[in-house]
N, C-alpha and C positions, 0 to 999 in steps of 0.2 A: 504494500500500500504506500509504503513513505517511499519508492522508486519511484511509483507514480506521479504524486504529489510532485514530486522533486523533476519528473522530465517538463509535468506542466506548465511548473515554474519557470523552466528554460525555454520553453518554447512561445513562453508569453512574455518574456525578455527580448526573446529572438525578435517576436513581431512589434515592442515598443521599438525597440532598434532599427527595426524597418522601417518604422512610421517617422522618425526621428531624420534617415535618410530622406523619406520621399518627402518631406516638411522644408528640408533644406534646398532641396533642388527646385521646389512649387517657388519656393523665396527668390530663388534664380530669375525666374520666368516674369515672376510680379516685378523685379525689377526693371526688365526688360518692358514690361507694357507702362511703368510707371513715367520710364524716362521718352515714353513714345505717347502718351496719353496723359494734355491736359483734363487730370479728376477734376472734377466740380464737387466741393463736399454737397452731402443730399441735405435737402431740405422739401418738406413734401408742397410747403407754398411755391418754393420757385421752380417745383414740378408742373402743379397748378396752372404757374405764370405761362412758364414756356407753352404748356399745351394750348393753353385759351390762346397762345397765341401766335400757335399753328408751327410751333419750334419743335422736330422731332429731337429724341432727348431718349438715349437708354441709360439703363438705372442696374448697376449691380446691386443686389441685395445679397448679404452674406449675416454670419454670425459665427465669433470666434468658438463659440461652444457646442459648433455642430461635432460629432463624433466624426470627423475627417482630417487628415494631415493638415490636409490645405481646406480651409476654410470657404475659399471663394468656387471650391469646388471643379479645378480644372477649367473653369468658362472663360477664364483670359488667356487663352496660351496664345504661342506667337501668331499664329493665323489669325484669331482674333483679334489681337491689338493692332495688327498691321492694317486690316480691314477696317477697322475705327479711326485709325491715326490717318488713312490714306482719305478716307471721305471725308474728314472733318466734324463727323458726327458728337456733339455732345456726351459726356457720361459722366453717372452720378455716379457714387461709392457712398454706398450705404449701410454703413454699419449697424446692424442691430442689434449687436450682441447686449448691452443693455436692456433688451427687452421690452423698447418704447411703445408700451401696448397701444395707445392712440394709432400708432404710425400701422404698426402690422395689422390692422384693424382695417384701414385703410388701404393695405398694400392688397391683404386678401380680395378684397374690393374689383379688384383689378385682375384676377384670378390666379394668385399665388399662393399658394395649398401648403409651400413649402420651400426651404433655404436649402444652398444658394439658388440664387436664378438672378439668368440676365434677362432684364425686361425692355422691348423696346418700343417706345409709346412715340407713334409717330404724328402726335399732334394736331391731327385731323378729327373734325368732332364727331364724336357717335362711333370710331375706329375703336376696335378691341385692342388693348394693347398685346403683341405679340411674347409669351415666356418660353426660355430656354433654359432647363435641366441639365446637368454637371452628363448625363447619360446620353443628349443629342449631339448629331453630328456635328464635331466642327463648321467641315462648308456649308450645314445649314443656315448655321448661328452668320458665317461670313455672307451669304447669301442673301439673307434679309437685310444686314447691312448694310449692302450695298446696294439692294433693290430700293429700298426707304433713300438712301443718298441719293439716286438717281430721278429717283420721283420729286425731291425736292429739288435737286439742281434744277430738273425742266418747270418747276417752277420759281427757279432763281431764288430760292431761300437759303442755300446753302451754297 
């Protein structure tokens, strides 16, 4: 029995240890989108703003206390950021880890079920805003990004 005990103990060392690597390397990549993406800290009136006024505007939500390495959940890697940084697109960074019940009260609203997700509300009224899960395709997430930049270029907002 105390073999037991004792391999479990190793092998749930093993995987903080792992987690510890892949936590380090997530940090990599957030540097890399950081230094390619002016963030806008979030605020959900100057979400508001922009939309009334027709500003597309995606919105990380995350929270440091999700049971994940990386917190933002893989949705910034470099295809992503490149995709953001190239069209000019707006992004929030919204930290929730606090637990701002008002705000995720709100966010749900919008039909976020759950953390992280990248949201991109393309400031068109009565538009659903479009969520993307740490488990969807990169080029989907780049996809919409670029298709929302492009709708707005031909309408010279961006």
């Amino acid at each position: 029995m105390k073999s037991l005990q004792h391999n479990i103990a190793i092998i749930g060392g093993i995987i903080c240890f792992a987690s510890c690597i892949s936590c380090t390397t997530h940090d990599r990549s957030d540097d890399f989108g950081s230094k390619q993406i002016n963030w806008i800290p979030y605020s959900h009136d100057e979400l508001l703003l922009r939309n009334e006024s027709g500003e597309a505007t995606a919105v990380l939500y995350f929270a440091n206390h999700m049971a994940s390495a990386d917190p933002k959940g893989g949705l910034i890697s470099q295809e992503v950021t490149r995709s953001l940084a190239t069209t000019k697109l707006p992004i929030m960074s919204a930290d929730l880890t606090s637990g701002q019940s008002g705000v995720w009260r709100l966010v749900k609203e919008d039909g976020v079920d759950a953390m992280p997700v990248l949201v991109l509300y393309s400031g068109e009224s009565g538009e659903t805003p479009v969520v993307f899960r740490p488990l969807d395709p990169k080029s989907a997430i780049v996809s919409a990004i670029e298709r929302m930049a492009r709708k707005k270029q031909s309408n010279g907002e961006i």
